[in-house]
C-alpha positions in Angstrom: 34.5 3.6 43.4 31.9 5.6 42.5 30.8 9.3 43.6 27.6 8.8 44.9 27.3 12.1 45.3 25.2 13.0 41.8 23.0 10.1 42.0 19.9 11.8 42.8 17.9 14.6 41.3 15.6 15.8 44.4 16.4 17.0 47.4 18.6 15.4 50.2 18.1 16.3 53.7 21.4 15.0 55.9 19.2 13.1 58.6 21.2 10.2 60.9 18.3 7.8 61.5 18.2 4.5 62.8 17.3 1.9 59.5 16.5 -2.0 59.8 17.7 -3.5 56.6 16.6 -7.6 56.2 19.4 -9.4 54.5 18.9 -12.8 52.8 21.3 -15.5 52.7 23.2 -15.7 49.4 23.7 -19.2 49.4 20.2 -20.5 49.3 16.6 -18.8 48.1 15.4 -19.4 51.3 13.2 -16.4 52.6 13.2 -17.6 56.3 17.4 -17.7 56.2 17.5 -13.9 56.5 19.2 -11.5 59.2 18.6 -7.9 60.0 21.3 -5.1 60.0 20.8 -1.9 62.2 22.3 0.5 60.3 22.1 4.5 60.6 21.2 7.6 57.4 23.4 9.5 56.0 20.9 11.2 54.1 17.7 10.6 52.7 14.7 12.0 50.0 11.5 11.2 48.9 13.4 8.3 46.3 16.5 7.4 48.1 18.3 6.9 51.1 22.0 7.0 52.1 22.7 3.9 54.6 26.1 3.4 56.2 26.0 -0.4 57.1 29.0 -2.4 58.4 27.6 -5.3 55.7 27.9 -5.3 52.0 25.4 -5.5 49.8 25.4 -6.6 46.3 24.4 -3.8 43.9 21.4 -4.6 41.9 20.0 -6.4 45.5 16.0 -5.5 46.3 15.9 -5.4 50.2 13.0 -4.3 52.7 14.0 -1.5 54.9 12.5 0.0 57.4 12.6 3.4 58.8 12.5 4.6 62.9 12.2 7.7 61.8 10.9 9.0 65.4 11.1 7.8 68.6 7.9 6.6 69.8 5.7 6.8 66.2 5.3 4.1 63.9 8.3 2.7 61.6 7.5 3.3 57.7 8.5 0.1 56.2 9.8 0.2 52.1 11.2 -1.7 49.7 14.4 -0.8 48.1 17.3 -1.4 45.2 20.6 -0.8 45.7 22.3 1.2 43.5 25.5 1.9 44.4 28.3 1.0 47.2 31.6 2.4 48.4 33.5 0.5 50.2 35.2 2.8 53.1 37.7 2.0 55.8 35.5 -0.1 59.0 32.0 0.4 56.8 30.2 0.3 53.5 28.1 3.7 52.1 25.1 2.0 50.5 22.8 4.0 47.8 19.2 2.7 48.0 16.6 3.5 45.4 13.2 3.4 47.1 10.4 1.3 44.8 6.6 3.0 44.9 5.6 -0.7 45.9 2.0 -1.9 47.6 2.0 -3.0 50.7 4.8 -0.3 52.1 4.8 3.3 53.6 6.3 4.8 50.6 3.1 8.1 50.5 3.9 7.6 54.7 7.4 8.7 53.5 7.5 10.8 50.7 5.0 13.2 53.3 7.4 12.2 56.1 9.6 14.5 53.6 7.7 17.0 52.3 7.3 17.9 55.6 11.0 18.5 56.8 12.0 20.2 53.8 
C-alpha cells in the first residue's frame, strides 16, 4: 500500500462530493458493456481527485468521471487516470489524475477551484 498522501503538488481542498465514475467491463472491449459507480470525494484540486468507491479499479485505468459539484448547477464531466489505490476495510481510496482533454469541463473545473481556495 501506498501513502497517497504526497501524490500531489497543488493544493487539496477536503470536499465530500457526489462523483459518477463509468466503469467498463474487463472481459470484453465493448464500450456499451459499462456500469456507473456513485461514489463520494475525499478531496480534490485542480489535477486530481480523491474518490472512495466500494469498486476497484485497476491502476493505470482512463475512466470518465463526472462531478455534481452543486446541487442544482450543471455536472463538470472529465476524464481521468488512476494512479494509485488502497485497499481499505468495506471500500477502496482511489487517486485519479485528471487529463486537460477536449470535449470535458476540465477550465469548468480548474475555475470551480480557484474559486474555493
Amino acid at each position: 500500500m501506498t501513502d497517497s498522501s504526497d501524490k500531489r503538488s497543488e493544493m487539496r481542498v477536503s470536499e465530500e462530493t457526489t462523483f459518477y465514475v463509468e466503469i467498463y467491463s474487463q472481459e470484453n472491449d465493448d464500450s456499451s458493456d459499462t456500469r456507473v459507480i456513485i461514489c463520494n470525494s475525499l478531496d480534490i484540486s485542480a489535477n486530481g481527485i480523491q474518490l472512495q468507491m466500494d469498486a476497484e479499479v485497476p491502476t493505470g485505468s482512463i475512466l470518465r468521471v463526472c462531478a455534481d459539484m452543486k446541487p442544482g448547477e450543471k455536472e463538470l464531466y472529465l476524464v481521468g487516470e488512476v494512479r494509485w489505490v488502497e485497499k481499505e476495510e468495506d471500500h477502496y481510496n482511489i487517486g485519479f489524475a485528471l487529463y486537460d482533454a477536449e470535449n470535458t469541463d476540465i477550465s469548468g473545473w480548474k475555475n470551480l477551484i480557484a474559486d474555493i481556495l
